[in-house]
C-alpha positions as CSV (number, residue, x, y, z in Angstrom):
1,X,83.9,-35.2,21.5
2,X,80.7,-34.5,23.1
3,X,79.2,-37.0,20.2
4,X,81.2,-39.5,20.9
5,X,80.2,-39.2,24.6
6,X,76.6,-39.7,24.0
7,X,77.2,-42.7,21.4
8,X,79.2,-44.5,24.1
9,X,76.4,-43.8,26.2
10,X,73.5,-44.8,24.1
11,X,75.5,-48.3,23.8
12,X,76.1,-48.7,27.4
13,X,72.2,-48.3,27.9
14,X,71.2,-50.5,24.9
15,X,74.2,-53.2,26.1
16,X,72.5,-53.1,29.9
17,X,68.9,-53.3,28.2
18,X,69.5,-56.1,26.3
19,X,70.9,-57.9,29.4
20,X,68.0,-57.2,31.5
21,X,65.9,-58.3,28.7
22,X,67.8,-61.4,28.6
23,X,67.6,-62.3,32.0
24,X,63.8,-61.2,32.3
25,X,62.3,-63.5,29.7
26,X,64.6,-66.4,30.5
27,X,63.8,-66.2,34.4
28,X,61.7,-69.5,35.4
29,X,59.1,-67.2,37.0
30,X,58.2,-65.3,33.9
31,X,58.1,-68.4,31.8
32,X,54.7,-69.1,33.7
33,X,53.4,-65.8,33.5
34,X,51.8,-66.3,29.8
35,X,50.0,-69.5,31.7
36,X,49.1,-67.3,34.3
37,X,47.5,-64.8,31.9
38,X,45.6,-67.4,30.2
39,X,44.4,-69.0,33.2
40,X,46.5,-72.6,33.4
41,X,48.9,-71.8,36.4
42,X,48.9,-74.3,39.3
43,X,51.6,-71.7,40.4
44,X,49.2,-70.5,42.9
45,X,48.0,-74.1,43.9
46,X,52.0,-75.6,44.6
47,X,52.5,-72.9,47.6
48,X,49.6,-73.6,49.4
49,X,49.6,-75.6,52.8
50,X,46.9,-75.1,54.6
51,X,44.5,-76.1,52.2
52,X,46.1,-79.1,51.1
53,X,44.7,-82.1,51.5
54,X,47.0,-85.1,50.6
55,X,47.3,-89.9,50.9
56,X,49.7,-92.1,49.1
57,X,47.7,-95.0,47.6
58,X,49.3,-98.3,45.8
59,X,48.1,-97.2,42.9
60,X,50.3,-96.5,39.3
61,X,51.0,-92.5,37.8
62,X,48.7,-93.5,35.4
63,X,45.9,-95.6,36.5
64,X,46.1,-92.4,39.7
65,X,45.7,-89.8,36.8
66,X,42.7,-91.6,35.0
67,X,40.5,-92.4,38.5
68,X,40.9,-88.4,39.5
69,X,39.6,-87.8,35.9
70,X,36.6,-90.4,36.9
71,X,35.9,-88.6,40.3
72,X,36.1,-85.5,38.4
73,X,33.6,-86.7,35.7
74,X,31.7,-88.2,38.1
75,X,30.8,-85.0,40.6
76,X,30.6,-83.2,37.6
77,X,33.5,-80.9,37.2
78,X,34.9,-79.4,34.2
79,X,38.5,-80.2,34.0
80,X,40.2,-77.0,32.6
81,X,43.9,-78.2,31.8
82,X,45.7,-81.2,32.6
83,X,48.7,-82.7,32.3
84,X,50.2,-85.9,33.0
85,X,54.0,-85.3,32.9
86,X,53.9,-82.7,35.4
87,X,51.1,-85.0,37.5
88,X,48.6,-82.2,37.8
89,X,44.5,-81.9,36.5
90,X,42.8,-78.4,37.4
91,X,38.9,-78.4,37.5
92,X,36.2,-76.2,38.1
93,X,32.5,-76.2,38.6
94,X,32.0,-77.9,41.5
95,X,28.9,-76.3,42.4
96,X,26.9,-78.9,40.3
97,X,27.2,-81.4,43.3
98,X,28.8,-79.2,46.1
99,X,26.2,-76.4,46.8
100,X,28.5,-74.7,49.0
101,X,31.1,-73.3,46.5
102,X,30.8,-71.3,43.4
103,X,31.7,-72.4,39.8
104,X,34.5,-70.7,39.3
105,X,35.9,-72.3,42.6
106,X,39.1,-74.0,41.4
107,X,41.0,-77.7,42.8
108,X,44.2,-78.7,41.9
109,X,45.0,-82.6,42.1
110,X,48.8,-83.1,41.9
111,X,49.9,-87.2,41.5
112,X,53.2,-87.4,42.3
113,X,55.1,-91.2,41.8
114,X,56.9,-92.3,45.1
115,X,58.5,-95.8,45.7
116,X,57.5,-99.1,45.5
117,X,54.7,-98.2,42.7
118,X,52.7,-95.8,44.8
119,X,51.4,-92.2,44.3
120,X,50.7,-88.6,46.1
121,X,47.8,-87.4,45.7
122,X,47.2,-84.1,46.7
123,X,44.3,-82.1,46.6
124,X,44.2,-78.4,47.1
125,X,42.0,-75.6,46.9
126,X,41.3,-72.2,48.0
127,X,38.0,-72.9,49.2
128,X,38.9,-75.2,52.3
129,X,35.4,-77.0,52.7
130,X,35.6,-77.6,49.0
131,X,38.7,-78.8,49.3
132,X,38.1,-81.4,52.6
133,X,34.9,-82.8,50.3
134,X,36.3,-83.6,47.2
135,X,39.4,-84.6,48.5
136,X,37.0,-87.0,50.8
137,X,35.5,-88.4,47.8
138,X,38.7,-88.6,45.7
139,X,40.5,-90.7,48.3
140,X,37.6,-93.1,49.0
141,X,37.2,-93.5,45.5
142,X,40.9,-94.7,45.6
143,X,40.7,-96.6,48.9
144,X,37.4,-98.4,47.8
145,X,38.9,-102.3,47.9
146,X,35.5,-103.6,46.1
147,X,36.6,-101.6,42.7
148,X,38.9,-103.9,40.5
149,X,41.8,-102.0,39.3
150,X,42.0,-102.1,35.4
């Protein structure tokens, strides 16, 4: 009898461990930690408000997500992941032309579509000068009216 007992035990424990496993991995939140381990989370980037520096330009998704690769290129950042169905580019190494931040200082550009063919851009960092500058840059690079759109 006292078998039995610990059998019925030893499946109520493996029955409530497999559905805590279950709902563990399948939880949105820890489907981004293995991209937060390897360092491609904007996780930490969508929260923030304060550092956020954002403008809607008449501009397309795509033509928005290839001029923020430019302006990238051009203060010479490294871009570390991007993607353009999610509408986001991380980038690092800013110090190159910003002498005020280090390398590893990180900015997230989010391009979101809104109506009537415009786009969100949004630029945030954790490093709030770094952030105000390229974001500076970034928009006036969008806003310039002298630059034909391709």
């Amino acid at each position: 009898m006292k078998l039995l007992e610990n059998n019925l035990c030893i499946l109520k424990f493996k029955k409530f461990y497999l559905i805590f496993s279950a709902l563990f991995l399948f939880s949105c939140s820890v489907l981004d930690y293995p991209c937060r381990f390897a360092g491609f989370s904007v996780e930490k980037f969508k929260n923030e408000k304060n550092v956020a520096f954002e403008k809607n330009f008449l501009f397309s998704k795509k033509e928005a997500f290839e001029k923020t690769l430019s302006v990238l290129n051009d203060v010479k950042a490294r871009v570390t992941h991007k993607n353009f169905g999610k509408g986001y580019i991380v980038a690092f190494d800013f110090s190159k032309t910003f002498d005020f931040c280090l390398d590893s200082t990180e900015i997230a550009v989010f391009i979101s579509e809104e109506m009537d063919n415009r786009v969100n851009i949004k630029a945030v960092s954790n490093n709030t000068v770094l952030a105000r500058m390229f974001s500076y840059k970034l928009f006036e690079a969008f806003s310039n009216k002298n630059e034909k759109k391709e």
